[in-house]
Structure formats: structure tokens, C-alpha cells
N, C-alpha and C positions, 0 to 999 in steps of 0.2 A: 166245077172242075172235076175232070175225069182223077181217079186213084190211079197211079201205078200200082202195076203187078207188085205182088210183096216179095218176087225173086227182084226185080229191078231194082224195088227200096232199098234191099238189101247189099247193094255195089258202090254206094257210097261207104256205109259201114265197113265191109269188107276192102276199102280201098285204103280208108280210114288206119283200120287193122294191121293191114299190110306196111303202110308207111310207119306206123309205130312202132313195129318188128323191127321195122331197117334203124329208127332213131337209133330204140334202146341199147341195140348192136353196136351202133357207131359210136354214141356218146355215154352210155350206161347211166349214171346216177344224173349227169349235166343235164340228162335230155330236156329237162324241162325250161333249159335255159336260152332255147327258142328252137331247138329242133322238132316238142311233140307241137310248138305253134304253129310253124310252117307245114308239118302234118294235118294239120285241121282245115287251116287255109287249104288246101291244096283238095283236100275233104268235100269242104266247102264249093270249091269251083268243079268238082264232078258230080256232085249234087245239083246245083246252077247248068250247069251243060248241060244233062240229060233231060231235066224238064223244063229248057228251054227249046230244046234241037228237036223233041220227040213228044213232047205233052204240052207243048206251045205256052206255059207261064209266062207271063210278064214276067221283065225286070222291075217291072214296078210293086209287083208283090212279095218278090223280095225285099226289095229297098225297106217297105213300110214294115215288113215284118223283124227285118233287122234292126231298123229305129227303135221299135217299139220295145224288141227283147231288151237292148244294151239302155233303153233308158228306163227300162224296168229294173235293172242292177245297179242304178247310176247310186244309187244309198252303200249299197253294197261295197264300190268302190269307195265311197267315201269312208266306211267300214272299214275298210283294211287298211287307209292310209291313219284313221287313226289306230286303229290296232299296230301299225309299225312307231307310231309316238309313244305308244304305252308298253312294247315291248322294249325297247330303247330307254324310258325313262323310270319303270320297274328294275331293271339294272342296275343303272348309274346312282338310283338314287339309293339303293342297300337295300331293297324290300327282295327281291329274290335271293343274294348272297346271304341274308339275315336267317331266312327259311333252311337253306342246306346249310350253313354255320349248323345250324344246331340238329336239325333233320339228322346229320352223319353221326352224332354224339351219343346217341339212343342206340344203336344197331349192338347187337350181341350175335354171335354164332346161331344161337337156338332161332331168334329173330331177324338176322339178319333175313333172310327171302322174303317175311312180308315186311319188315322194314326197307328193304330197297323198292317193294312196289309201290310202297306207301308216298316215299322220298319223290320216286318219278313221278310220283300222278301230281303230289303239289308243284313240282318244279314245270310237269308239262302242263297242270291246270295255270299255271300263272304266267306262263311264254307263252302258250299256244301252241307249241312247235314240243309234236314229237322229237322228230329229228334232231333238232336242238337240244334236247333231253339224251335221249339216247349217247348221241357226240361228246358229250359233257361228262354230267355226272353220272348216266352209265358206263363210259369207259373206267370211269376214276370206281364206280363201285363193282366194277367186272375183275379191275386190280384186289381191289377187298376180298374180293372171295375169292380169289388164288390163292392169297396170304393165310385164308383160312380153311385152305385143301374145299369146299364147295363148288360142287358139278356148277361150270362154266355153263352147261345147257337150262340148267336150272336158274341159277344166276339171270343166264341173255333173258327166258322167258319172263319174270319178277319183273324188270327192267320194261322188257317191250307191253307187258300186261299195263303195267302201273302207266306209262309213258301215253298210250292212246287210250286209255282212261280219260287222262289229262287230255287230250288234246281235242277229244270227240267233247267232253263239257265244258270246254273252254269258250268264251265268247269271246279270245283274241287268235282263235284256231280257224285258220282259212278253210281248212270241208268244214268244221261247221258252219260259218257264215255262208259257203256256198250250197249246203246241202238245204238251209232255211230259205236263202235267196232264190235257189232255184226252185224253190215251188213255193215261193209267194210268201212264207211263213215265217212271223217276226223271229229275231234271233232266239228272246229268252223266251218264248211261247218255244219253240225249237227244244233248246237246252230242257227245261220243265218239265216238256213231256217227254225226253229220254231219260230222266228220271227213272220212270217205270219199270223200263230195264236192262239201266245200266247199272243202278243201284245196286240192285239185288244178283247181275253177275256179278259186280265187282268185287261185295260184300261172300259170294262163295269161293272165289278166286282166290279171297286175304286167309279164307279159314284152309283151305288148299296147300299155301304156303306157310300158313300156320304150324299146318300138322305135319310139312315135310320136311321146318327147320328142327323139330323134334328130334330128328337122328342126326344133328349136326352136333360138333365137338365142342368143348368147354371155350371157353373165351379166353384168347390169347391178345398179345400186345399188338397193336394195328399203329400204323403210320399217320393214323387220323391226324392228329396232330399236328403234321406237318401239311396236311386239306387244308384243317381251319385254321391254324395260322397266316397260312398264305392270303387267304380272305380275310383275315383280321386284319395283314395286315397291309393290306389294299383299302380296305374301306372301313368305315366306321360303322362296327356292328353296334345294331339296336330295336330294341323292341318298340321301338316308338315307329318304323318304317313300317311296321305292320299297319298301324291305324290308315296306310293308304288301301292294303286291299279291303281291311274293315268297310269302310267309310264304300269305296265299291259293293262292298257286296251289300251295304245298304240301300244304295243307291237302286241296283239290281232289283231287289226285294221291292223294293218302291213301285217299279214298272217304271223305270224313266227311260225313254227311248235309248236304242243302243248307241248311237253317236254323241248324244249330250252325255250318257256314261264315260264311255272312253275314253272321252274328249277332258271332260272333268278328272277323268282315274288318272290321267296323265300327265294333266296341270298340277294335281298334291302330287305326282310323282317329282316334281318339276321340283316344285316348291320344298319340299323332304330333301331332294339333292344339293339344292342352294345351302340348306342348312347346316344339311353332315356332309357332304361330299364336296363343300369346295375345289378341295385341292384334286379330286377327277376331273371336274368341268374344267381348269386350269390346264390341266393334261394333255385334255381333249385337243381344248382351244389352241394350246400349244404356239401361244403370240406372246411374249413378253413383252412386247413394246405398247401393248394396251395395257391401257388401266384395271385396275381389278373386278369393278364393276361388269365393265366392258367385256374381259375375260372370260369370266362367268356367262355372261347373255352370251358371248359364239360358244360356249363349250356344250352351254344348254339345248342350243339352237341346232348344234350338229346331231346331239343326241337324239331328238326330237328328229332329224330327217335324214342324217346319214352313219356312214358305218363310223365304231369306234372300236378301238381296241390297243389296251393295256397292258403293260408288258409288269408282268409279276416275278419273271422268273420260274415260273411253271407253265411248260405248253399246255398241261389239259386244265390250268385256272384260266392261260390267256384265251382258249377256245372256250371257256364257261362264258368269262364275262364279255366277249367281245357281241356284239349287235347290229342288227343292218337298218334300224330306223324305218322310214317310211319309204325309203330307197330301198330297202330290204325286201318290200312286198311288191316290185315294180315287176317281177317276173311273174308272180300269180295273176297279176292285174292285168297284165299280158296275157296271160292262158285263158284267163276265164273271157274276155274279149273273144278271142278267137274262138272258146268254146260254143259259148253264144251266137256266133256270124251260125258254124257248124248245127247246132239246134235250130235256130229259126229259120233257116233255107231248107232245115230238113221238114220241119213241121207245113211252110208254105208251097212245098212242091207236094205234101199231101202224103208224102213217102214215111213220115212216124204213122200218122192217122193209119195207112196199110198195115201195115206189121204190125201195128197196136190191135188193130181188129181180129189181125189171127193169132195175137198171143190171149185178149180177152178172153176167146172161148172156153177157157183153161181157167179162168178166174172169177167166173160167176158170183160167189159168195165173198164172206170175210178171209176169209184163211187162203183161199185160193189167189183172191188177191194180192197179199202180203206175201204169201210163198211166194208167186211168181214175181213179186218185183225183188225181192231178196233174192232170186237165182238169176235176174239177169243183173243186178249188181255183182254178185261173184260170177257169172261169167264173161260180161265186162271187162272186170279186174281181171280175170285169166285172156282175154283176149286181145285186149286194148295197152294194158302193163302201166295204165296209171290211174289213181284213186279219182284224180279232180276229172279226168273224161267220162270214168263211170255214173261220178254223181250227177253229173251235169244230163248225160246220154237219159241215166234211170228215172230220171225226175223230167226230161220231155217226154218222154215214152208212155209213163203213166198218170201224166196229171190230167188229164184229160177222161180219162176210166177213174178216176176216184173221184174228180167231180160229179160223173152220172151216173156213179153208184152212190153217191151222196156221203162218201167223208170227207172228213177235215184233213187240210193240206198238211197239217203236223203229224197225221200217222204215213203220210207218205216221203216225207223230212225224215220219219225216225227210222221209218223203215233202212231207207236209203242209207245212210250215216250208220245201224247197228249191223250193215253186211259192208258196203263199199269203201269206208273209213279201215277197218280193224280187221279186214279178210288182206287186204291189200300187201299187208310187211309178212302174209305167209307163203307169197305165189314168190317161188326164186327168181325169174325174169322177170318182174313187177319193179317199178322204180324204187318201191319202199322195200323189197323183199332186197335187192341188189343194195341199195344202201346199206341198211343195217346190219347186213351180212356183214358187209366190210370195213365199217365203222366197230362191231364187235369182235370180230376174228372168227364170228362162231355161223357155218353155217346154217342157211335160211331151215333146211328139214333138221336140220339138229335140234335148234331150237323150238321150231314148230310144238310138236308135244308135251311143250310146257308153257306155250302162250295163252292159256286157260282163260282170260280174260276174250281173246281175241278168240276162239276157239267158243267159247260160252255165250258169248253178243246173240247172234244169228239164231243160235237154237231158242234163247230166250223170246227173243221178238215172234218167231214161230210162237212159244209157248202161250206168251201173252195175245199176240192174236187169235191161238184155238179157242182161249177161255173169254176172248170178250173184254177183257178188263182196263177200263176208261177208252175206251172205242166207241165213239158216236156216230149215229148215223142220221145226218139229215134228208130224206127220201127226196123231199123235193126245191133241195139247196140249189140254189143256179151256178153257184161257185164254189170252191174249198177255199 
């Protein structure tokens, strides 16, 4: 099959582009609630046209190659549907309200900044969801530090550092799943190896925020109180909900596949809720005329696949604890779908394979490699204005060049996830940059210069790629 010209490859993408521009215009933060889909479709069928009308492809090489992609994610989706049971049944059943109960209790003026980082990274390590973090108990802790005169800019950043901490090492976090999935690489081999360097950003980030709650003012009386009451008295706080993410994280530790994880983390979720949380699953269920039993099994049942939500009496408890189950992730499961049509019509018309071959030239070695796939994730993210199209775009582009330069599909996993993840909430026209702007009040350049976290990722991956460190290279691997 003849290559197109790498100006031609390049008019899907730019078509791509352009229709993305118009979504995030039209629907802002919603775009992803099927406007960037119909963008990619629409991607997709200009990609399909030209090298049908002009480079004479089969439809049949499509067809097979689109089979092939979307039943290479077929895990994946199953992934996220459990990952919506387990965010849903970590709720209900007290193990993430048990964490912020007490998480908020600790914070002092001098510590408050890396105690709020600290706060979001367990609350987005255990959702999954940035966003959901941010919404929540970052607004509630953006309020905290008004109360305590604490720079709002400095605040948002703590918050947004700590928040995609959590959500980049999370294995109920959709880019991670999809940054692993999209190049092949198991989840917790994924997570393991960004270890290397997320660790060590996140750990100079905390000392960061360490040192600049130092010139914060003595500790005055806070409303906390009336946080954790509200949660108290919603649910039945205890330290026994903990042993469900225990028991996970042993499970993890084990190497037990990601699905039977989950899948298990969400059953003791289940099971811990029946316990202490009856009278929520009752709530839920919201049937009197069933038996209690009965009651229980729909309350559980909804939680497990659709939305719930509580009414406490405080809108930013009712936005904490409320949850979209596995119905929740029916929008991602939607994009990455269409993601995927868009990659493998692009890969089959030949038109990645172009433009890969003349960004290669630039990437010879270790480091040129990893640079170059870290700038076309942030420029990506600057051009396309969503995280899930980058990672998906930056992981067809160069899986194919790290295979015959002989590494392993997890430094091009990490790569991808330590730029295209956490550069994302700092471009203002980016879905994540527009969200959280306005979900905190503060905006996206204010905060920028104190998202040290996000700000630190990219240069580290850089770092660790000059030096080599746990980077293997197999010369004559047939696959990553």
C-alpha cells in the first residue's frame, strides 16, 4: 500500500481539530457528552473518504482493523464498568467518607496546603476522578482557606496537584486505564512503573507546600465540624471500611488481574455497605412496600449500576456523596469507542505510519524519543482541548517506533499519562482547564503557578529518561 503524503495525513487531524474547537465552543465542559464523539466520527469518515476516493483502501481494511482495535479494548471496557461498581460501592458503603471524616481533622493553618494535597490525592486515589475531587472536597477545602486569609491560588494548586496525583495512580481512573489499554500494557504494570516518577514529583511538591504553609497564620476556629458532622451524620463512620481498600491493595500487590480486582474490591464494598449502611441502601431503593431484604438487594443493585444521591442538607456533602455507578462511565465508554474507530482508520489508511516516519527522525535515541512523544502529548492537549483524544492519538503514533526501537510498551504508557493526564487542567480552552476553572472560581493562569505537581510530571519523565533509570531495551523484541 502506497503512504500518503504526510501533508494529506495530516487533514484528518486538522479536521479532527477544528471540529473540536467548534464542540468546546459550543458545549464547554459537556463536550464530552457526545459532541467531542461526533467530532471523531466525523474524523473518522474524512480519514475513510480520502483513502478510499484517492489511495484506493479497501473497506475491508478498515472493517478488520476497527474489529481488531475495539476488541483489543474489549477488557478495558469491561474495566470501566467495573470501575463504575467500585466507585459507587466505595461511597455507599463509608470507605471514602471514613477517609475525609478524618483526612479534614488533621489540617492546621501552617499545614493546611500539603494537608489539602495530601486529602485530594487519597480522595482522587480512591474515585478515580479528578474532577470529582476537585467538585467536592476541593470546593469545601477552597472555603477552608478563605476562612484562614490563604492565597486561593495557592489553595486551587494543592488541590489540583494532590487531585491528578490521585487520579494518574489510580486503577479506577479512566486515562489511566486508557493510557495502559492503549498501548497494550497491563494496568498495574502501567501504575508500577509510574512510580518512578510520580513518586518522587509528588514527594518534592508536598515539601513545596510544606515550606510555603510556613508563613501561614496561627490556627483559628474552622467550621470543620459542621463537614464531619454532616458525614457522621449520614453514614456510619469507621475504621473497619478501611479493610476494603486494605484487602484491595493486597489483592493489587498479588498481581491478581485487574477485573477480578475490582470486581472483588466492590463486592467487600457491597458487603461493608449491607453491614453499616443499611438505612442508605434503603434510601436508595426508596420502595417501602418491599421487604427489607429485598430493599437492601435494589438499593445495592442501583448502587452498583446507577446514579444515587442523598440529600444531607448540604449541597457540597450532597455533590460529595452522590455517584453515577456504572452508568456513570457510559460516556467514556462512548469516547474511547469512537477514539478507537478514529486510531485505526488512521493507522490502516497508512496516514499515522507517514507522520510517524517524519517525526522519527527527531527521535533516534532514548531521550529523543520520550521528548518527542511528551511534546506531542502537550501539544495535543493544546490542540485537540481533550486529555482522552491525546492519549489515545499519542499512544497510535508511537507504538509502532518503540516497538523497533525495542522498548517496553510501559515507558510509552508512562510517558503518555506523566504529559497528557496532568498538562491538560493547565491549557484554559482544554476541557479539564475550563472545568476546574469554574468549578473553583479561580482562574486556569492564576492557578497554574502553583500546580507544581502538574508542572513537575513532564520535566521529571524527561529527567528519568536522560538518565536511563529502569528503561530497558530489548534490540530485538518483535513487540512492546
Amino acid at each position: 500500500m502506497k503512504l500518503p503524503h504526510p501533508f494529506v495525513a495530516l487533514i484528518p487531524i486538522l479536521v479532527l481539530i477544528a471540529l473540536l474547537s467548534t464542540v468546546i465552543y459550543l458545549f464547554g465542559s459537556d463536550s464530552l457528552s457526545g459532541g467531542s464523539q461526533i467530532a471523531l466520527i466525523l474524523g473518522t469518515a474524512v480519514c475513510i473518504a480520502i483513502s478510499m476516493t484517492v489511495y484506493r483502501v479497501p473497506w475491508r481494511a478498515f472493517e478488520q482493523r476497527i474489529t481488531k482495535t475495539i476488541g483489543d479494548v474489549a477488557i478495558t471496557l469491561l474495566i470501566l464498568l467495573a470501575v463504575g461498581m467500585l466507585s459507587g460501592s466505595w461511597m455507599i458503603s463509608g470507605v471514602v467518607p471514613t477517609l475525609i471524616y478524618y483526612g479534614v481533622q488533621i489540617m492546621s493553618p501552617q499545614f493546611f496546603l500539603v494537608s489539602a494535597c495530601v486529602i485530594c490525592a487519597l480522595v482522587s486515589l480512591l474515585s478515580g476522578s479528578s474532577w470529582t475531587t476537585v467538585a467536592t472536597i476541593g470546593v469545601a477545602l477552597l472555603g477552608i482557606s478563605e476562612a484562614l486569609g490563604i492565597s486561593t491560588a495557592w489553595t486551587a494548586g494543592a488541590i489540583i496537584s494532590g487531585a491528578y496525583f490521585g487520579d494518574k495512580m489510580s486503577p479506577l481512573s479512566d486515562t489511566t486505564i486508557l493510557a495502559s489499554s492503549s498501548t497494550g500494557t497491563d494496568l498495574f504494570v502501567h501504575i508500577r512503573y509510574m512510580m518512578y516518577t510520580t513518586v518522587p514529583t509528588f514527594l518534592i511538591t508536598l515539601l513545596i507546600f510544606l515550606i510555603a504553609g510556613f508563613g501561614n497564620g496561627e490556627r483559628t476556629e474552622l467550621q470543620v465540624a459542621e463537614y464531619t458532622e454532616g458525614l457522621a451524620g449520614v453514614f456510619n463512620i469507621s475504621l473497619w471500611t478501611l479493610l476494603v481498600p486494605l484487602l484491595t491493595g493486597l489483592l493489587i500487590s498479588r498481581r491478581v488481574p485487574s477485573v477480578i480486582t475490582l470486581f472483588a474490591s466492590a463486592i467487600m464494598a457491597g458487603v461493608m455497605a449491607l453491614i453499616l449502611q443499611p438505612h442508605i441502601l434503603h434510601q436508595i431503593a426508596d420502595t417501602p412496600q418491599l421487604s427489607a431484604s429485598m430493599s437492601l438487594a435494589k438499593g445495592l443493585a442501583i448502587t452498583y449500576y446507577g446514579s444515587t444521591a442523598i440529600d444531607t442538607g448540604s449541597p457540597a456533602l450532597n455533590d460529595l456523596i452522590s455517584t453515577g455507578g456504572m452508568s456513570g462511565m457510559l460516556n467514556t465508554i462512548w469516547l474511547i469507542l469512537c477514539a478507537m474507530c478514529f486510531g485505526a482508520v488512521m493507522v490502516a489508511s497508512g496516514m499515522i505510519e507517514s507522520i510517524t516516519r517524519v517525526i522519527i527522525r527527531f527521535a533516534r535515541h532514548r531521550f529523543g524519543l520520550v521528548a518527542t512523544t511528551a511534546s506531542t502529548g502537550l501539544f495535543l492537549n493544546l490542540t485537540t482541548g481533550d486529555q482522552f483524544i491525546s492519549i489515545v492519538l499519542t499512544a497510535d503514533m508511537y507504538r509502532e517506533a518503540y516497538r523497533q526501537q525495542g522498548y517496553e510498551s510501559r515507558l510509552l504508557s508512562r510517558t503518555t499519562e506523566d504529559v497528557a493526564t496532568v498538562t491538560s487542567v493547565l491549557i484554559p480552552w482544554n476541557t479539564c482547564g475550563m472545568t476546574q476553572a469554574s468549578v473553583l472560581g479561580v482562574p486556569t493562569l492564576t492557578y497554574l503557578p502553583y500546580c507544581f505537581f502538574n508542572l513537575i510530571s513532564p520535566l521529571m519523565t524527561l529527567l528519568v529518561a536522560a538518565v536511563g533509570w529502569k528503561i530497558k531495551r530489548h534490540l530485538n523484541a518483535e513487540s512492546i
